[in-house]
Wavefront OBJ file of the C-alpha trace (Angstrom):
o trace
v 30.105 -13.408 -18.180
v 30.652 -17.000 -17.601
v 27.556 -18.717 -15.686
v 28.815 -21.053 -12.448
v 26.908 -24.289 -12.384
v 27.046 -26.486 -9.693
v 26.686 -30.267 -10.618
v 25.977 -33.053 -7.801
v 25.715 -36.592 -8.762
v 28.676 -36.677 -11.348
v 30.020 -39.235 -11.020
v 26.270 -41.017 -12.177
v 24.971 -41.313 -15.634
v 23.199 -38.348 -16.259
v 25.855 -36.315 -14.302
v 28.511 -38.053 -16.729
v 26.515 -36.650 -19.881
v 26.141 -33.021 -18.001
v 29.878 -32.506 -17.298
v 30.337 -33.754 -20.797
v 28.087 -31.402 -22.425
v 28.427 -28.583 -20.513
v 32.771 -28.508 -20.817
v 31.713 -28.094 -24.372
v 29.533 -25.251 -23.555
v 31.794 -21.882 -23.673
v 30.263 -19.728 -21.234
v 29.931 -22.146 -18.483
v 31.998 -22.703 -15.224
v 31.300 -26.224 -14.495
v 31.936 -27.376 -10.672
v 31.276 -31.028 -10.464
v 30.218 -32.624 -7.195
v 29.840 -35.995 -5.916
v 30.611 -38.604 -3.076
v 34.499 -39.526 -2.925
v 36.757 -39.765 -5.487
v 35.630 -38.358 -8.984
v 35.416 -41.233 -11.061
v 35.217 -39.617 -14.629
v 37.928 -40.547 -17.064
v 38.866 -37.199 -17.800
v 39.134 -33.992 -15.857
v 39.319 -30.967 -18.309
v 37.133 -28.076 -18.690
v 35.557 -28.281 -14.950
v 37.057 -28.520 -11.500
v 35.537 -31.075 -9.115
v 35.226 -31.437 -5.340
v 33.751 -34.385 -3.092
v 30.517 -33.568 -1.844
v 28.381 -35.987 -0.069
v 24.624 -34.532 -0.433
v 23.756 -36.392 3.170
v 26.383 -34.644 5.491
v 24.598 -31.060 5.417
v 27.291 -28.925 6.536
v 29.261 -30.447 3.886
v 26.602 -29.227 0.969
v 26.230 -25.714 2.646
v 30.284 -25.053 3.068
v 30.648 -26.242 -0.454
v 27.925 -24.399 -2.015
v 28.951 -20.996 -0.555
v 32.038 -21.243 -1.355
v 31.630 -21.651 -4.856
v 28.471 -19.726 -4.983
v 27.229 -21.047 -8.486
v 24.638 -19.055 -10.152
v 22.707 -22.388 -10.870
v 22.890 -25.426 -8.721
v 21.747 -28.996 -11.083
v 20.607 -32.019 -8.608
v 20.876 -34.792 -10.030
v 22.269 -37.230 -7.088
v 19.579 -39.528 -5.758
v 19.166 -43.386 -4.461
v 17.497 -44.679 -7.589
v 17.290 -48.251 -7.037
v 13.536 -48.717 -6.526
v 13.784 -52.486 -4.626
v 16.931 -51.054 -2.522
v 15.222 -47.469 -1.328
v 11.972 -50.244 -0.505
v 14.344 -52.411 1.846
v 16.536 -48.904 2.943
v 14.021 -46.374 4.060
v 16.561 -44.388 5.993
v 19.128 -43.895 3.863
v 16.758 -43.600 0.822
v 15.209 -40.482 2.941
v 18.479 -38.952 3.974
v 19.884 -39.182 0.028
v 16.310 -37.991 -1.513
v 14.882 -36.026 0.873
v 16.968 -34.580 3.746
v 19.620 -33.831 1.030
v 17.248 -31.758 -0.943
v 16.705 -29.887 1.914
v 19.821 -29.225 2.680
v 20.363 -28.074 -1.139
v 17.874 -25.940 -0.870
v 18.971 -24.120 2.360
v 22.603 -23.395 0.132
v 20.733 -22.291 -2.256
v 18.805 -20.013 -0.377
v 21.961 -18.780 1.505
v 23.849 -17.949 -1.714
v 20.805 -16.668 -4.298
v 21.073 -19.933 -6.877
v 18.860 -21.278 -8.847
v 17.877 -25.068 -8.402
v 17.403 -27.797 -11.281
v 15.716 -30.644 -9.147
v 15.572 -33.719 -10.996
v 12.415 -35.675 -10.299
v 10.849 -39.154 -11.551
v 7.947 -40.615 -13.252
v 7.866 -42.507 -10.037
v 5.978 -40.052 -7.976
v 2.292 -41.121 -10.037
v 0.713 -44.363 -9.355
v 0.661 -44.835 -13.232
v -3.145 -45.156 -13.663
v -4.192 -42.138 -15.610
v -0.305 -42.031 -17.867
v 1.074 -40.333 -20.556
v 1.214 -37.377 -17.609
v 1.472 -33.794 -17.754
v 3.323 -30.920 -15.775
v -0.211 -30.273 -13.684
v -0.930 -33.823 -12.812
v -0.911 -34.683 -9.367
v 1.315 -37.499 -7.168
v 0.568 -40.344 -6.371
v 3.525 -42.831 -5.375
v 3.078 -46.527 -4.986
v 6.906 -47.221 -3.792
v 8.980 -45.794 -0.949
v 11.080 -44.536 -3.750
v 8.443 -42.751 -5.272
v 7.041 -41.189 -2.124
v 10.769 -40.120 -1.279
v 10.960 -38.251 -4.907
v 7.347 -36.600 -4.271
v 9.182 -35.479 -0.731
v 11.516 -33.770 -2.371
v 9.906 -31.913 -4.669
v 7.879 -30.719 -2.273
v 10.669 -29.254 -0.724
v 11.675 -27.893 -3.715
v 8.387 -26.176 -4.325
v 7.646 -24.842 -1.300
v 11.214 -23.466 -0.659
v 11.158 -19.450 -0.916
v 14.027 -19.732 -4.332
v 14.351 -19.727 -8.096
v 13.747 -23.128 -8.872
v 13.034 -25.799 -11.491
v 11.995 -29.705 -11.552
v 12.858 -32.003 -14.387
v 11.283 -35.057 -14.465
v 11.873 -37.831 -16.321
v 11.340 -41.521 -16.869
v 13.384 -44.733 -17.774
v 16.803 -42.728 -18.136
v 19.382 -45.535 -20.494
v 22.314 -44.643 -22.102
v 26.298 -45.598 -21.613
v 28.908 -43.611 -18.748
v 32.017 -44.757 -17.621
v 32.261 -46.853 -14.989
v 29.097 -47.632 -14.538
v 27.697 -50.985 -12.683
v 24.103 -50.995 -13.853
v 22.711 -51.711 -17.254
v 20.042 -50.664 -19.408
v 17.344 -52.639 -21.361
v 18.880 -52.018 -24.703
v 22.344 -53.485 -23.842
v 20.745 -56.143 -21.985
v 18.502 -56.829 -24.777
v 21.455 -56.873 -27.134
v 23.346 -59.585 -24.872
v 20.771 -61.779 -24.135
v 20.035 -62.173 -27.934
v 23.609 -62.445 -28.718
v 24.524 -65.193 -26.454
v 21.524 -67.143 -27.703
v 19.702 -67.046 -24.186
v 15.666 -66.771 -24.437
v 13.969 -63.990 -22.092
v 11.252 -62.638 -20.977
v 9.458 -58.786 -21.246
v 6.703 -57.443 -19.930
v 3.702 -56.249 -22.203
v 1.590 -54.365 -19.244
v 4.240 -51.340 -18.587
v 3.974 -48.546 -20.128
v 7.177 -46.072 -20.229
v 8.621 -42.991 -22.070
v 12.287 -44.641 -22.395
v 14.541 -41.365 -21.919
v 18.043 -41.154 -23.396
v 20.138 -39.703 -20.835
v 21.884 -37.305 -23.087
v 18.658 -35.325 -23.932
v 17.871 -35.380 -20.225
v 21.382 -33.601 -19.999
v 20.154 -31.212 -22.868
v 16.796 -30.712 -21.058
v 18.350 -30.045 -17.587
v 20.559 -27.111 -19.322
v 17.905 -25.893 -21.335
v 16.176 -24.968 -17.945
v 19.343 -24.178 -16.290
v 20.312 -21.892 -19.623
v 17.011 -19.826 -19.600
v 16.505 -20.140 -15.876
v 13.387 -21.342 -16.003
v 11.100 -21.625 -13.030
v 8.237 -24.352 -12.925
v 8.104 -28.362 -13.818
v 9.107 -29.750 -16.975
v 8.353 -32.756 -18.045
v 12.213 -34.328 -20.195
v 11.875 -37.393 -21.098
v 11.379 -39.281 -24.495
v 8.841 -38.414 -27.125
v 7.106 -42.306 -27.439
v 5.243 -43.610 -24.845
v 6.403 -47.791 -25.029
v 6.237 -51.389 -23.281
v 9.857 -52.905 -22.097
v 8.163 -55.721 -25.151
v 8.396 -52.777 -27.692
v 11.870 -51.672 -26.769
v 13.356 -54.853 -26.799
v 11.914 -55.692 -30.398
v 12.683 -52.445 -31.578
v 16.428 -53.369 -30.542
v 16.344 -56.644 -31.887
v 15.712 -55.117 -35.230
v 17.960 -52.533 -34.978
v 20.787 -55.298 -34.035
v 19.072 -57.738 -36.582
v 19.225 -60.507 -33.768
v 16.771 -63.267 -33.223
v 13.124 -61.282 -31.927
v 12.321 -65.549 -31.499
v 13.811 -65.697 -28.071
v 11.584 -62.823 -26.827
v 8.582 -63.780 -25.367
v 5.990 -61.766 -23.694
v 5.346 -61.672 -20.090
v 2.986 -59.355 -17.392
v 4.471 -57.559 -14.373
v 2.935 -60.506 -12.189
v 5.650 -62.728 -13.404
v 8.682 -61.091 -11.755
v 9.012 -60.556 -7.920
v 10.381 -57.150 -7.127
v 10.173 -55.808 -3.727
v 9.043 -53.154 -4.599
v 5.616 -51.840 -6.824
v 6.060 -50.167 -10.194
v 3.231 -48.037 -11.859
v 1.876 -49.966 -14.779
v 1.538 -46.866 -16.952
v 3.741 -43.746 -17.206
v 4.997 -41.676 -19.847
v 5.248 -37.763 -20.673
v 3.363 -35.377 -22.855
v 6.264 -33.157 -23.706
v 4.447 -30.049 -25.090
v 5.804 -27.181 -22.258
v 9.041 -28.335 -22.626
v 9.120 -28.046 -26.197
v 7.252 -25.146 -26.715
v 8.833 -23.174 -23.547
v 12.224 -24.982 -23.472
v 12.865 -26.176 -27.497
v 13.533 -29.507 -26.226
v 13.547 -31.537 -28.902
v 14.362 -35.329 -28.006
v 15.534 -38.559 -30.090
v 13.479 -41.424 -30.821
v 13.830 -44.803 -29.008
v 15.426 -46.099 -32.748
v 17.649 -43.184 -32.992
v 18.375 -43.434 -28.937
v 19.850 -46.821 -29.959
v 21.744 -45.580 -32.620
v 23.659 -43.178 -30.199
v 24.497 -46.226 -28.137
v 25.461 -47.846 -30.874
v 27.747 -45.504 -32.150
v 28.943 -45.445 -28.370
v 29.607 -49.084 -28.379
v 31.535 -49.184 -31.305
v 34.123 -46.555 -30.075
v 37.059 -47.674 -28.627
v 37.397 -47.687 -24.689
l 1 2 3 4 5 6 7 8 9 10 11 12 13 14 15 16 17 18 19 20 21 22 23 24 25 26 27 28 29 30 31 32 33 34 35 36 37 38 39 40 41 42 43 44 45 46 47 48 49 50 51 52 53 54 55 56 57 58 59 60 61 62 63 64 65 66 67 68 69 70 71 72 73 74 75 76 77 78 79 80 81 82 83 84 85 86 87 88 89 90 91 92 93 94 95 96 97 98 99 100 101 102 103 104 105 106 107 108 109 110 111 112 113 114 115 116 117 118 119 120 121 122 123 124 125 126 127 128 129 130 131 132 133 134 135 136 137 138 139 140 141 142 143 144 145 146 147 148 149 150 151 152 153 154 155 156 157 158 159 160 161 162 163 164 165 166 167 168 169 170 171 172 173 174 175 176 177 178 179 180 181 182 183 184 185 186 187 188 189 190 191 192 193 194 195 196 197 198 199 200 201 202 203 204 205 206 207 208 209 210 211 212 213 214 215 216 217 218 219 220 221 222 223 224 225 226 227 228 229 230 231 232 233 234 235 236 237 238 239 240 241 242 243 244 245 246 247 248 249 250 251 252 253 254 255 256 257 258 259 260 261 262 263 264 265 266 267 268 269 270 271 272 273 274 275 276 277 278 279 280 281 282 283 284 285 286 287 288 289 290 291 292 293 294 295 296 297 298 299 300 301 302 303
């Protein structure tokens, strides 16, 4: 018997590397959702149809008409600075769309993969674990703490993943990540600057994919922390790239958080202990040197 996942967010990152791995998965029935047109480069092994998670009748007449087993949300407004300067619409997209999500769900007996953010702690006490409690510092963050409390509250099966610093390469896709930028910069010669007072678990996005099918997979109720297994600074990553490239770690130079202006406030220090979803799940993720292999091996593929 063939389980029905619902995707939304596909046409994003992380939804690129679900509908990829799960078409390779034999005994799922992959719908992919997302807003407008899907943009994926291929459209094999899963069906798609345009959802838009903010129009709520929408969600619930596409939802119970499929009637997946397990719904995976992945769709959010991510951009910290823009949710900071677009309350509204970062509410309706986090939020109100969650709830509506979790109304379809309700309606047609699915379980819900919520994907959550390292965002939702003020990133004083980090490495976090699954009991720890929020504490945003950025709309953003208080939008993602919303919604899982919808999520956890709501009277269905449900899951969160959280996760932190997601990078890897999609289609199509109009923002970059610090390793490619990293690479560039270095490449064309130009110096920059990386802060040294962050702390992150960088998280590549196709063991996020593996993670949020693990849970979907074994059903899996509760909050699992997916993300990668070193805790880092942006300085660290970009060395470790450097190396990995063997460009010029000269033109790096160290900077703190106080010398950009972003609208909106980062915590200083996040990362994940991983142990529930290893021990529970058998995630097992890559290592930032190995995540950069994978994009390497990406790059050097032919479009």
């Amino acid at each position: 018997m063939k389980k029905r996942i619902l995707l939304t967010g596909s046409n994003g990152l992380l939804g690129q590397k679900l509908v990829g791995l799960l078409t390779q998965t034999p005994d799922v029935d992959l719908i992919a959702t997302a807003r407008g047109e899907n943009r994926l480069p291929y459209d094999a092994g899963y069906t798609y149809q345009p959802m838009d998670i903010t129009d709520r009748q929408q969600v619930l007449d596409v939802v119970c008409s499929v009637r997946p087993d397990v719904v995976i949300h992945t769709a959010a407004m991510t951009d910290v600075d823009k949710c900071e300067l677009q309350k509204d619409d970062c509410w309706a997209q986090n939020v109100t769309a969650t709830e509506s999500l979790v109304d379809a769900c309700r309606e047609t007996g699915a379980f819900l993969v919520h994907v959550s953010t390292d965002f939702i702690f003020d990133g004083t006490a980090g490495p976090y674990d699954e009991t720890a409690e929020g504490n945003p510092i950025s709309f953003y963050g208080w939008s993602k703490l919303a919604a899982e409390s919808v999520v956890r509250h709501a009277d269905i099966k449900w899951a969160i993943a959280r996760t932190v610093l997601v990078y890897g390469i999609a289609h199509d896709m109009s923002r970059s990540n610090i390793i490619l930028w990293v690479k560039k910069s270095l490449e064309d010669g130009k110096n920059i600057k990386v802060v040294t007072d962050q702390w992150r678990s960088p998280t590549l996005a196709e063991d996020l994919a593996m993670g949020c099918y693990l849970i979907a997979d074994q059903r899996a109720e509760g909050i699992f922390n997916i993300s990668g297994k070193e805790v880092l600074t942006p300085y660290e990553m970009a060395i470790k790239t450097a190396d990995y490239f063997n460009l010029d770690k000269s033109l790096i130079a160290q900077a703190d958080a106080s010398t950009f202006k972003q609208t909106a406030r980062r915590p200083p220090r996040t990362g994940f202990t991983l142990d529930k979803s290893r021990s529970v799940l058998g995630y097992d993720p890559h290592s930032f040197e190995e995540g950069i292999a994978v994009l390497a091996g990406q790059l050097s593929q032919p479009a």
